[in-house]
N, C-alpha and C positions, 0 to 999 in steps of 0.2 A: 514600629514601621521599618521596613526593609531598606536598606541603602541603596542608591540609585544602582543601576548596571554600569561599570565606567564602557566608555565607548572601545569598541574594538575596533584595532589596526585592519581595519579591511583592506583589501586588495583589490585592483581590476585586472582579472588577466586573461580579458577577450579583446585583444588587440588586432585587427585582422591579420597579421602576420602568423600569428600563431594560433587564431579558428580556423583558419588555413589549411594548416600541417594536423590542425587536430581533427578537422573534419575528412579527411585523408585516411587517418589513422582510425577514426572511428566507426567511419564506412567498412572499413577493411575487415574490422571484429564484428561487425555486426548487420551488415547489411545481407540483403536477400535476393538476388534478381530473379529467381525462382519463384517467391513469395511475389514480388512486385507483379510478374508477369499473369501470375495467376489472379490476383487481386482485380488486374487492369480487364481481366475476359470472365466477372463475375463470382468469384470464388469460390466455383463449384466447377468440380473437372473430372474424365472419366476414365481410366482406362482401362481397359479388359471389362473384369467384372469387381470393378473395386472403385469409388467414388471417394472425395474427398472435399468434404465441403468448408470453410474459411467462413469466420460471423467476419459481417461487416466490418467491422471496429474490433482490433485486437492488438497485442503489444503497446511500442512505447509511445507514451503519449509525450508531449511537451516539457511538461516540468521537468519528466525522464532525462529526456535525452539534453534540458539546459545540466540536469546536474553532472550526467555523465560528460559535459564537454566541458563544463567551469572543473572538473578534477582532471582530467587530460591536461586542462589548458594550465591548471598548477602545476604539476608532474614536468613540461615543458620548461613554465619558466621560471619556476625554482630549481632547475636541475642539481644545482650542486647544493642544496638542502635538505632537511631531513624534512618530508613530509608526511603528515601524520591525518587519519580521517576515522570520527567519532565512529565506531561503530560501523555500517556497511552505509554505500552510498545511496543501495535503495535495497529489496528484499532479492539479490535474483544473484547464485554466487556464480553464472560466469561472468559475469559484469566485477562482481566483486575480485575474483582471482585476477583478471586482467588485471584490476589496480594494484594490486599484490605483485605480480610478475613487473609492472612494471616500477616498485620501489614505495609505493604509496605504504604504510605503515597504520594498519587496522588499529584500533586501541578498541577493545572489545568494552561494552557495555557496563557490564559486573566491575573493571577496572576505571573507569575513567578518572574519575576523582584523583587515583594513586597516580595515574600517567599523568596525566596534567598537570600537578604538583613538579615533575620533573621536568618539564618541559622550561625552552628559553626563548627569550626572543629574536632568537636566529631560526626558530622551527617556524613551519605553515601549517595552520589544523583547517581542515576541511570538515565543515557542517555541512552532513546530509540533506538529502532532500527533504528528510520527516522534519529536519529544525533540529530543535535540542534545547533544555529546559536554560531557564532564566541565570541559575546557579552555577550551571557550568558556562554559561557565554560571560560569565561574570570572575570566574577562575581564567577563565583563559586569558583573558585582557587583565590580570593582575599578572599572568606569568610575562605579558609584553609582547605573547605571540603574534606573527599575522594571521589574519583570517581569510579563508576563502569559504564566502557563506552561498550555499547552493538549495537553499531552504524553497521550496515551493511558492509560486504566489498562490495559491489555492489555500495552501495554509498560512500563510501571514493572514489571509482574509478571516479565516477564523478566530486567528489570533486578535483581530483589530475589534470583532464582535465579542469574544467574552472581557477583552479589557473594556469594553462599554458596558457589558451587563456588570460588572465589577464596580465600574463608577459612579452605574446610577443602585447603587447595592443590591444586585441581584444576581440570585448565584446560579452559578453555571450547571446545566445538568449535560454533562457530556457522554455522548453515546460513541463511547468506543470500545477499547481494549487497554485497560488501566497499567499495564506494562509493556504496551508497547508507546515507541520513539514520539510518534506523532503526537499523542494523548498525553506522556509525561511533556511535552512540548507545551501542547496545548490548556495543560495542566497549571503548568506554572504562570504561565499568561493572564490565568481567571483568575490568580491572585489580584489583579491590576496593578496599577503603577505603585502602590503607595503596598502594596502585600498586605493588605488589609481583608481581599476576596475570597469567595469560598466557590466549593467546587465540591460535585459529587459524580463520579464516574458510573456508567449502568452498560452494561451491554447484554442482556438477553430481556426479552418483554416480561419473563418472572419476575426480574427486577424491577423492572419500572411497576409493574402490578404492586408490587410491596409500598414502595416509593408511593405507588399514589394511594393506597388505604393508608398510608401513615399521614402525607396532605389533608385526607378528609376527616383521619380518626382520630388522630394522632396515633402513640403507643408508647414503645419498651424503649426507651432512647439507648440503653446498654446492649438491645439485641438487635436493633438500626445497627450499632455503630460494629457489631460483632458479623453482621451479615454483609457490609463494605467496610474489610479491614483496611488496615492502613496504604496508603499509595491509592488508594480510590477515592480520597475524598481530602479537604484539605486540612491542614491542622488545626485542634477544637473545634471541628465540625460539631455542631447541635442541629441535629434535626428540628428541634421545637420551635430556633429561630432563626433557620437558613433555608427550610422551605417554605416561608413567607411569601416571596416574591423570586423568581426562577425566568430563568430562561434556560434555552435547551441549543446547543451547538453538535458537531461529530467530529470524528476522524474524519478523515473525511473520505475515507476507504472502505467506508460501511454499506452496505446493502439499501439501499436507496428507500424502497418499500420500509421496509422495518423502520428506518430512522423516523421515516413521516408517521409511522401508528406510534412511535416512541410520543412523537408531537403531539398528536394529537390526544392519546391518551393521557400526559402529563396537562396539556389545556383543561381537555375535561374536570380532571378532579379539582383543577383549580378554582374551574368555575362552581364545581358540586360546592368546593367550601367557600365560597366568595359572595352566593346567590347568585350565580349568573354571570360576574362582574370576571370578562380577563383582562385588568387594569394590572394582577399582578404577575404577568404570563406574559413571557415572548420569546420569539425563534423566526429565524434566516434560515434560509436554506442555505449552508454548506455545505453541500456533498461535493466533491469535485465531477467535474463537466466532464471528464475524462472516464474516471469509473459509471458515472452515469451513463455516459454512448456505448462502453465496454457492455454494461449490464442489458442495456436495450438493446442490442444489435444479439445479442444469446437470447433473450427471449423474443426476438423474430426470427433464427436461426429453426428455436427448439419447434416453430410454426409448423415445421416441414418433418416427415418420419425421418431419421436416424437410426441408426442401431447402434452407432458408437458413439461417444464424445471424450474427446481427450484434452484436457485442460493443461495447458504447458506453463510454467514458472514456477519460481521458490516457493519452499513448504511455508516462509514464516510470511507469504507476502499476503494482507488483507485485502484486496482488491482482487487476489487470487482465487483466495479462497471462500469467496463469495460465489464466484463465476460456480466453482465444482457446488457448491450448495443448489441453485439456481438449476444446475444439470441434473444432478440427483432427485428430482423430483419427477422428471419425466422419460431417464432413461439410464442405461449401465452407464457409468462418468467415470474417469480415469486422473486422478488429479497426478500430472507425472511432470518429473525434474527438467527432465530431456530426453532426447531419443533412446540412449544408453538403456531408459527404465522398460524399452517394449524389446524384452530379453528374445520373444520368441513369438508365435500365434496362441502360445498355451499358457503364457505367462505374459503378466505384466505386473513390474513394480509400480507401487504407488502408495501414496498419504492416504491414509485413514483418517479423514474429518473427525471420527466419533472414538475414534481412539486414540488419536493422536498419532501413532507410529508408520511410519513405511510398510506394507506389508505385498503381498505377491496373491493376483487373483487368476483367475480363470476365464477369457472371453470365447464362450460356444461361439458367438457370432461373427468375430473378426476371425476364427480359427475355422471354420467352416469353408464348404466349395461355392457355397453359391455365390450369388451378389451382397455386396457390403455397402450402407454408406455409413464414412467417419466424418465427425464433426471435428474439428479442433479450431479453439481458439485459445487467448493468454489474455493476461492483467497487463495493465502496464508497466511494469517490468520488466517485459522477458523481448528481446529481443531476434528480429527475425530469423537470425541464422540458426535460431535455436527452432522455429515453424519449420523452417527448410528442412531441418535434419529428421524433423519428427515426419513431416511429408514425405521421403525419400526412403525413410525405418519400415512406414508404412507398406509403399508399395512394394518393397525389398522384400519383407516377410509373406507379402502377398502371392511372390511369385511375378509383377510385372520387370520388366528391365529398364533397366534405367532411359534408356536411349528413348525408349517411348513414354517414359515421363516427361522426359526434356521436349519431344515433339510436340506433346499436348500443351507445354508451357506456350510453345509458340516463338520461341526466341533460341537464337544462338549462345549457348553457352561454351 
């Protein structure tokens, strides 16, 4: 049995004096009134012979923007401290550099263990939005640090569902991405209280297919545990008696569709092997409310013809790169950094979904005379000023001038 987590020295440091000066400062990095103005007259706008159309629902959502203000509001009133933040505050690196610029101290991922070990408790560690697993909130309150914890309510709600599939001993089938933050987060959690819980991580429907002929057939338990190596699943995992009784959670940054045939598919076999009975089967919907509106505002957007779509935020953010999945089915998609990546009309950088890397493509359509429409929208991550600038790259390269982009906003800048 696991020894309790000791409690960490938390902090409050949303005092109105200082959400104040923070929401000041963080209007300043990241707001849009360009973006607003266009939002406010339907997010479709035309000039010349070049359109730009805005999904409903894009950028930062809620939980976003409490984390980006609980680390400002640390930065603020720890000033003469060394402040230190797990890994990135959310996936999206101007956000990230901002923190940097202004003193905040990354402790990269691969590192943590060794940093934290050094740390005192004169330092401030700031937890991401994604959370962060059990072990390390558990180093850190042995080093005596404060905390500034900026963790999601979206995912504590996850977190609260597999420590119940945990107690009532049923393991967790989590559908995400087994090395990323949120999943090792949510990972350690389906341990439950007592670290007794098991957990098996899956993120493409291959998996779950395997997973559920193993439910019905059984099989190879050495070639189960070979096909989710380690960090996907929890330790002594046995398939022969941990997929008894299951329940199923996510990141909560997954593809909304897919998670539910995850469900339902895992139901299914359960009932094939039960006769009928899902007495041993259960699932919540977790997805977050935010990627969900993001994901359905794109698939009313993709409603209407397009010729381009350009998908703005970080390469590592999953909520991102879902959207550019979602695009790429029904038309050229651009999954790109920021403005920087649309070099010319005959080039544009961007991520390669299927290969992983950055790479430089070719748009006949945006580089052409005729008429254009662009789509762009973003994950929650990415912040306005980063639409403005891709908006503005846009008509630039297009040939419009600026002066008449600002007319069409309709607002004095």
């Amino acid at each position: 049995m696991s020894a309790p987590v000791p409690s960490a020295r938390r902090v409050n440091v949303r005092t109105p004096e200082v959400m104040e000066r923070v929401q000041a400062q963080v209007e300043q990095h990241y707001r849009s009134s360009l973006v607003e103005s266009f939002r406010s007259r339907g997010g479709t706008f035309t000039v010349g012979n070049t359109t730009i159309r805005l999904a409903k629902d894009f950028g930062f959502c809620y939980g976003v923007e409490r984390a980006i203000d609980l680390a400002y509001a640390a930065r603020k009133v720890f000033a003469d401290r060394q402040v230190f933040l797990l890994g990135e505050i959310i996936h999206n690196p101007e956000v990230n550099r901002q923190l940097t610029e202004m003193g905040v101290v990354s402790i990269p991922v691969e590192k943590h263990e060794e940093e934290i070990a050094k740390l005192t408790p004169e330092d401030v560690v700031i937890v991401p939005a994604f959370g962060a697993e059990t072990r390390l909130m558990k180093l850190i309150s042995e080093r005596g640090c404060m905390v500034v914890d900026t963790t999601c309510g979206d995912v504590m709600s996850v977190w609260k569902r597999v420590r119940g599939y945990a107690k009532q001993g049923f393991t967790s089938i989590i559908h995400g991405k087994a090395a990323h933050e949120e999943t090792r987060a949510t990972s350690s959690r389906a341990m439950g209280d007592d670290g007794l819980g098991n957990y098996l991580v899956v993120l493409t429907l291959k998996d779950v297919d395997y997973v559920c002929d193993y439910i019905r057939n059984g099989g190879d338990k050495a070639e189960f545990l070979t096909r989710f190596p380690e960090g996907s699943h929890s330790d002594g995992f046995d398939p022969d008696l941990h997929l008894k009784r299951v329940g199923v959670a996510n990141q909560t940054t997954m593809l909304k569709s897919e998670t539910e045939e995850i469900q339902r598919r895992v139901q299914k076999a359960i009932e094939d092997r039960d006769g009928g009975s899902a007495a041993h089967f259960q699932v919540f919907d977790t997805i977050c409310g935010a990627t969900q509106e993001r994901q359905d505002a794109l698939f009313g957007m993709l409603e209407n013809p397009m010729d381009v779509l350009l998908v703005v935020g970080g390469y590592n953010s999953s909520n991102t790169t879902h959207l550019v999945e979602i695009g790429e089915q029904k038309l050229p998609t651009f999954f790109i950094q920021n403005a920087s990546c649309l070099t010319s009309l005959e080039q544009i950088i961007h991520f390669d979904l299927h290969s992983k890397v950055e790479t430089q493509s070719y748009s006949t359509k945006l580089a052409g005379d005729g008429p254009v429409v662009v789509g762009i929208t973003a994950g929650a991550s990415c912040p306005n000023n980063l639409i403005e600038d891709t908006i503005r790259r846009v008509f630039a390269l297009r040939g419009v001038p600026e002066a008449e982009v600002l007319a069409a906003a309709g607002a004095d800048f």
